[in-house]
C-alpha positions, 0 to 999 in steps of 0.5 A: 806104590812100587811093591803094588806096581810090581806085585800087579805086574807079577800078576800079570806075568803069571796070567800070561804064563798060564795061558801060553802053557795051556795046550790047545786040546785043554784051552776049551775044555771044562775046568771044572762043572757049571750048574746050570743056577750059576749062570744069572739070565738067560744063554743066548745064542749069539744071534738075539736068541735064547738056547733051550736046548738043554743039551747045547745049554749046558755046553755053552754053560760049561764055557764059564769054567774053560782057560779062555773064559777065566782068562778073559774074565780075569782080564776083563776085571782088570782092566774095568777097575783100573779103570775104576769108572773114573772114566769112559772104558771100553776094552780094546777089540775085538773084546769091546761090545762082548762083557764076560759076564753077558757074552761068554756063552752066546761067543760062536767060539772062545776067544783064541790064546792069540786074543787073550795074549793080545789082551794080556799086552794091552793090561800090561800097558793099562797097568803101567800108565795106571800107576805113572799116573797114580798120585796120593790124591787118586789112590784116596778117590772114592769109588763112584756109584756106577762102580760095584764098589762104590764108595770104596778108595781107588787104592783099596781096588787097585790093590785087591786085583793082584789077588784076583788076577793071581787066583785065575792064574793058578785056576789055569795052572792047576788045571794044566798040571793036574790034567797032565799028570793025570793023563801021565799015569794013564 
């Protein structure tokens, strides 16, 4: 269990970097094109309407792809499925009431680096106490219904996070570097 604490953490670590090296300029900016059939359900506005506007459409759209959503959403796995539905989640404030997957586009604007390192501190902390409090009995607990895994053992999620986290990480970091040495050579 050590190495998965570890490898978590390192995880953890390169998410954290991505974000703090991101600059400003690039922490909204698209990392890649959104098609609009991507997105399931309608893009709300934030106010309980929905944007047809195409052209405001595809720019709430293209937050899906930005540094501050992938982190968001990386954060946001994580600490759902440490959780693993075992529990009540919530994740802390002020990202509590706003899920990734409903809320990314309909946000009056992205979430700040300071939020999303806040976020970064606090699953650092969720993953410590997740794995002080790992016994061989939870890591076998299968995985209840309401989770989108369900039936799977705890352990096997746990573990899958390292790669999840890991992979929007670098998502962020390609970005940074590419875009850089892009703007270098021009």
């Amino acid at each position: 269990m050590e190495s998965t604490r570890r490898s978590l953490s390192e995880a953890v670590d390169l998410l954290s970097d991505a974000v703090q090296k991101c600059p400003d300029d690039l922490w909204c900016a698209s990392m890649w094109r959104v098609e609009a059939h991507e997105i399931v359900g309608p893009v709300n506005d934030g106010g309980g309407g929905v944007i047809t506007d195409p052209t405001e459409k595809d720019i709430r759209i293209q937050r899906w792809a930005q540094p501050w959503s992938v982190a968001w959403h990386a954060l946001e796995v994580l600490d759902y499925d440490l959780n693993g539905e075992l529990r009540t989640w919530t994740p802390p404030p002020p990202f509590a009431g706003n899920p990734h997957w409903k809320t990314f586009a309909s946000l009056r604007v992205g979430w700040s680096k300071a939020e999303i390192a806040s976020y970064i501190d606090e699953c650092r902390r969720r993953v410590q106490s997740t794995f002080d409090a790992m016994t061989d009995v939870k890591a076998a607990t299968l995985l209840p219904a309401a989770h989108r895994y369900a039936g799977q053992p705890y352990a096997w999620l746990v573990t899958s996070l390292i790669g999840h986290t890991t992979a929007h990480a670098m998502q962020i970091r390609q970005f940074i570097t590419t875009t850089a040495r892009s703007k270098l050579s021009h």
